[in-house]
C-alpha positions as a Python dict, from the first residue, in 0.01 Angstrom:
ca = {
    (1, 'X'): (0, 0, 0),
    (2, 'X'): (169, 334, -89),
    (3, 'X'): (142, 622, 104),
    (4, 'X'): (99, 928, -1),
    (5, 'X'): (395, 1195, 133),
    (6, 'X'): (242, 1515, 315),
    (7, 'X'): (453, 1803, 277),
    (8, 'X'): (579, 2007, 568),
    (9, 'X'): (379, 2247, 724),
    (10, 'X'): (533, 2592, 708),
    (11, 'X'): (423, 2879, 962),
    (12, 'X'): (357, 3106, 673),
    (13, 'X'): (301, 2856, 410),
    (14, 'X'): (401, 2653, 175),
    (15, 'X'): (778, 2756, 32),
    (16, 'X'): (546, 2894, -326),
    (17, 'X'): (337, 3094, -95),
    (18, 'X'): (683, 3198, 93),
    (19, 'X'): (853, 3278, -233),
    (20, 'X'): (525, 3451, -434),
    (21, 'X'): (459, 3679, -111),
    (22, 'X'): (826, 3796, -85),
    (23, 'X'): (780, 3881, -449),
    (24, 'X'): (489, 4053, -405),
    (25, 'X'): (618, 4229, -86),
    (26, 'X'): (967, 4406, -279),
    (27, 'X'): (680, 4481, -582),
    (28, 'X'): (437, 4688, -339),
    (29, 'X'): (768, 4863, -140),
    (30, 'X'): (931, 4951, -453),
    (31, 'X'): (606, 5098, -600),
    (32, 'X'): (586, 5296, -248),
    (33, 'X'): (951, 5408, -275),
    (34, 'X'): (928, 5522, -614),
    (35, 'X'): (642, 5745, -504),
    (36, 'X'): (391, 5587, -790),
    (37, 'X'): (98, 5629, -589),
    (38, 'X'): (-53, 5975, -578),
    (39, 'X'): (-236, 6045, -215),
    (40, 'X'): (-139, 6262, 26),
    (41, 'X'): (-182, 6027, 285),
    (42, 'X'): (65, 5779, 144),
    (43, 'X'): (274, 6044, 34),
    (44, 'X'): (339, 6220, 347),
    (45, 'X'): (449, 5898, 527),
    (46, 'X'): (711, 5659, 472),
    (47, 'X'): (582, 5329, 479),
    (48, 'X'): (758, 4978, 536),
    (49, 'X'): (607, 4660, 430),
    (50, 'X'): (730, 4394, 679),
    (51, 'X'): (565, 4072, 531),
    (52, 'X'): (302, 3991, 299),
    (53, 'X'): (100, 3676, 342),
    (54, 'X'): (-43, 3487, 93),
    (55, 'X'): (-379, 3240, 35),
    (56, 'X'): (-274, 2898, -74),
    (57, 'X'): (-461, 2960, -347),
    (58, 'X'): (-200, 3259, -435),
    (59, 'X'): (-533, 3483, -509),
    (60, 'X'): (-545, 3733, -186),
    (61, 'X'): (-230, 3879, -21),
    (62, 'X'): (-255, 4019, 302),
    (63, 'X'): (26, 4296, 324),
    (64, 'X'): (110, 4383, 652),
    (65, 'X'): (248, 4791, 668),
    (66, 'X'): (368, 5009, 906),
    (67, 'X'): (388, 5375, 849),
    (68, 'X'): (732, 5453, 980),
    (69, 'X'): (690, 5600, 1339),
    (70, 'X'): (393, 5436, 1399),
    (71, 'X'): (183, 5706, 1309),
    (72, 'X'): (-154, 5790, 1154),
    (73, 'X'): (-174, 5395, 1056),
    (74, 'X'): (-590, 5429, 1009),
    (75, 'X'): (-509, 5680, 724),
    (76, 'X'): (-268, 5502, 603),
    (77, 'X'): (-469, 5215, 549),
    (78, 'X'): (-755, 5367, 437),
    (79, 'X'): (-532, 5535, 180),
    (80, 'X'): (-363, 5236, 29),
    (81, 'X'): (-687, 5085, 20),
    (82, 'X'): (-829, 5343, -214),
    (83, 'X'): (-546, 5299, -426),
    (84, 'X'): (-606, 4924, -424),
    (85, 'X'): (-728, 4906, -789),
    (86, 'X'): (-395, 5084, -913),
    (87, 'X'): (-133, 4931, -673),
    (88, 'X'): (-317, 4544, -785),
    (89, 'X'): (-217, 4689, -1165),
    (90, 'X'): (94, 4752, -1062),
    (91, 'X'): (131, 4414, -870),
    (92, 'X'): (27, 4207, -1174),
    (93, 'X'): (264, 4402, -1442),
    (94, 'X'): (567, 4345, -1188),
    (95, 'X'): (480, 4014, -1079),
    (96, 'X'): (475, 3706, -1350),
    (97, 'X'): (195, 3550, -1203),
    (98, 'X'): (-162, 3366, -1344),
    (99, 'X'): (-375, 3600, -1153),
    (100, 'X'): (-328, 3885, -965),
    (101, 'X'): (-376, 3855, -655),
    (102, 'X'): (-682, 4075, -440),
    (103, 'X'): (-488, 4338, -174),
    (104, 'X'): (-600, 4369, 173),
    (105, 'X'): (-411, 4554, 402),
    (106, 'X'): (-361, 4507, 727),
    (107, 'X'): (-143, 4711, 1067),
    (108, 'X'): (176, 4523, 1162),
    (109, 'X'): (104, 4520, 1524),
    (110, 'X'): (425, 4291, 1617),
    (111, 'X'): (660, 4587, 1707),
    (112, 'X'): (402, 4680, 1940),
    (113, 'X'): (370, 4336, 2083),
    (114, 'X'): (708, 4336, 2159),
    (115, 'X'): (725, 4602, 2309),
    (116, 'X'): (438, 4535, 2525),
    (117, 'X'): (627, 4195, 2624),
    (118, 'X'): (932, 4400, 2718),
    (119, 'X'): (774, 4611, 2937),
    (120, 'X'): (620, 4299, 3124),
    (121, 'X'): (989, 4099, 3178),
    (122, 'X'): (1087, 4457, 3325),
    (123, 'X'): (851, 4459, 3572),
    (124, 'X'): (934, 4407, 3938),
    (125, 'X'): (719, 4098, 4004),
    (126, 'X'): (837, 3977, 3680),
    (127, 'X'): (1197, 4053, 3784),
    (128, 'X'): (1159, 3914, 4123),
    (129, 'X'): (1058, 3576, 3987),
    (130, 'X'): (1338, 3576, 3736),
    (131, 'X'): (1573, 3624, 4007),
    (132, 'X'): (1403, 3381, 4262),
    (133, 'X'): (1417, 3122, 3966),
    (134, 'X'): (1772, 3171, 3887),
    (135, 'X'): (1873, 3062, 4282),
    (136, 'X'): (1666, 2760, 4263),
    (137, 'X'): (1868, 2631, 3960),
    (138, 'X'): (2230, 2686, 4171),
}
């Protein structure tokens, strides 16, 4: 009886879905560099593109942004996803791909995650227990 091989799972997909969404990622930051889209709310920010996630499928990328700074993300947003229609254009002309793939935009929250994690192992309770820990072990 032959069995049928299951590929790894991969936190953020399968190695195509890796590959397409890095693709996809230097497409939309280059397009953003360049200046090519024409808002002022895109404009007056810089904007990073940390990751971009895509559907197995390869049809929907979720691209994860952060306005540098941290600030006025909601505009942001709400900017780039106004522009959708042109920056998907863009997408497909850059990127050799079937279909282009829908855009949906989302905050990159993990910087502030991290920082919210930091502040907890400074704590003094936190602290004391890391200390209190450290003598057991000796």
């Amino acid at each position: 009886m032959a069995r049928h091989h299951q590929p790894a799972k991969h936190p953020g997909g399968s190695q195509r879905q890796l590959r397409v969404g890095e693709t996809v990622r230097h497409a939309i930051a280059a397009i953003l560099a360049h200046g090519d889209v024409h808002d002022p709310d895109i404009e007056s920010h810089i904007v990073t593109i940390p990751e971009v996630r895509m559907s197995p499928d390869l049809k929907l990328a979720t691209v994860y942004v952060m306005p540098l700074g941290g600030n006025d993300t909601d505009a942001v947003i709400a900017a780039l996803d106004r522009n959708k229609k042109f920056l998907r254009g863009e997408v497909a002309r850059r990127v050799n791909l079937k279909f282009a793939p829908d855009l949906r935009f989302r905050v990159d929250d993990r910087f502030d995650e991290a920082e919210r994690i930091e502040k907890l192992l400074r704590t003094p309770a936190v602290q004391r227990d890391l200390k209190s820990d450290s003598n057991e072990s000796e």
